[in-house]
N, C-alpha and C positions, 0 to 999 in steps of 0.2 A: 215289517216282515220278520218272521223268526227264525231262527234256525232251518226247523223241521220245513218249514215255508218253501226255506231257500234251493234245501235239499230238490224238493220236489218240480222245482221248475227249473233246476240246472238239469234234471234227469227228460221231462219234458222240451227242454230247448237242444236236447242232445248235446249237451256238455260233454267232453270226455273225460270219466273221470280219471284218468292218468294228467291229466292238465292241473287238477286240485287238491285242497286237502284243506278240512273245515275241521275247526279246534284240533289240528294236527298237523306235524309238518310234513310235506311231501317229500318225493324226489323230483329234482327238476318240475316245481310246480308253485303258482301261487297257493297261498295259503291264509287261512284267516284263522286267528288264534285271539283269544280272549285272558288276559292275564288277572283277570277276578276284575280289574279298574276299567281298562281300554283295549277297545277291539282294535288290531292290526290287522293289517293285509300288506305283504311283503310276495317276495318273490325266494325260494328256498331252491337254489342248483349246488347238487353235490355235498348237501350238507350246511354249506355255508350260507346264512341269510341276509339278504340283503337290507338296507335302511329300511323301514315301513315305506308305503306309495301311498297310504293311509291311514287315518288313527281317528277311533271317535270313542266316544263314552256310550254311546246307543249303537244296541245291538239294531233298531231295522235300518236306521242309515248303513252299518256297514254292510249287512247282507245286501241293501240296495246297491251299494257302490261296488259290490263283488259281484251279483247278477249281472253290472252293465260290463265288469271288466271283463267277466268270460263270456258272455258277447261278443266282444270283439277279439275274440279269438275264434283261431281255425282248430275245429275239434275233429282231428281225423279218426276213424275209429275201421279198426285192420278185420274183415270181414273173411278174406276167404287168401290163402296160403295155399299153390300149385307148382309139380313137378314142371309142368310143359307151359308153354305161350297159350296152345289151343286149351286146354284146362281151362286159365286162364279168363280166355276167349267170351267160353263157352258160360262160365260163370258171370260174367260181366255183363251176358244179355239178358242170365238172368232176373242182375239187380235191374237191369234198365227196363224190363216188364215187370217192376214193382212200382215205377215210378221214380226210382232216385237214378241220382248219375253215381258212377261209378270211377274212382281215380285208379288208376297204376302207378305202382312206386315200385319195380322193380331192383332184385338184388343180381347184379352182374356175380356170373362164374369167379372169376378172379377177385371175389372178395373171401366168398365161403370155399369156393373148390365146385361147387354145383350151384349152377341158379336159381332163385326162388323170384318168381310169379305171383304179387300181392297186388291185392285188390282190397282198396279202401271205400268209407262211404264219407259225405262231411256231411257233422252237426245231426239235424232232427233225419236226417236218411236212415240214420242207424233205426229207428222204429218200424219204415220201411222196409227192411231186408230180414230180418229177425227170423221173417220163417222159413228162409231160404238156409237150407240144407247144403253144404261142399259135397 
């Protein structure tokens, strides 16, 4: 698998890309970087990176080994931002007549000063709701 490969079925498997960053470092993200010798894949929070979780000399082994790792990750991805509960409510039925389920992560008053009402989707959902309009 190549690169471009890799690109396209993390975007197919609904990877988030805020979870990655490919020949680049993220923020708070795995990351797979190629140093001209050996492909890495490490973990980047805050700037600071941590030891490699893997190292090869071949580029499709490590896009394979980076396909499976974000796999097993939960790729939430923030679809719709409201004033009220019933907002909300009302948008959440309409991921659910799209076919995907729809999460709430709510942001309580006493964080911001005012509450905000989020509605996420996981992984391949996000192709699912796309053409749903807030």
């Amino acid at each position: 698998m190549t690169i471009a490969e890799l690109r396209q079925k993390l975007e197919e498997e609904g990877c988030s890309p805020s979870n990655y960053a490919i020949e680049s470092r993220g923020s708070d993200a795995y990351c797979l970087m190629h140093d001209g010798k050996v492909w890495s894949i490490f973990y980047s929070e805050r700037g600071c990176d941590s030891d490699p979780i893997f190292t090869t000399e071949s580029q499709p082994e490590a896009c394979t080994y980076f396909l499976e790792l974000m796999r097993t990750q939960r790729h939430w991805h923030l679809v719709g931002v409201f004033a009220t509960d019933a907002e909300a409510r009302e948008f959440e039925q309409r991921v659910v007549e799209c076919g995907a389920k729809p999460v709430r992560n709510d942001i309580p008053a006493r964080i911001l000063g005012v509450p905000q009402y989020r509605v996420f989707v996981l992984g391949r959902d996000i192709h699912l709701v796309k053409s749903i309009k807030q």
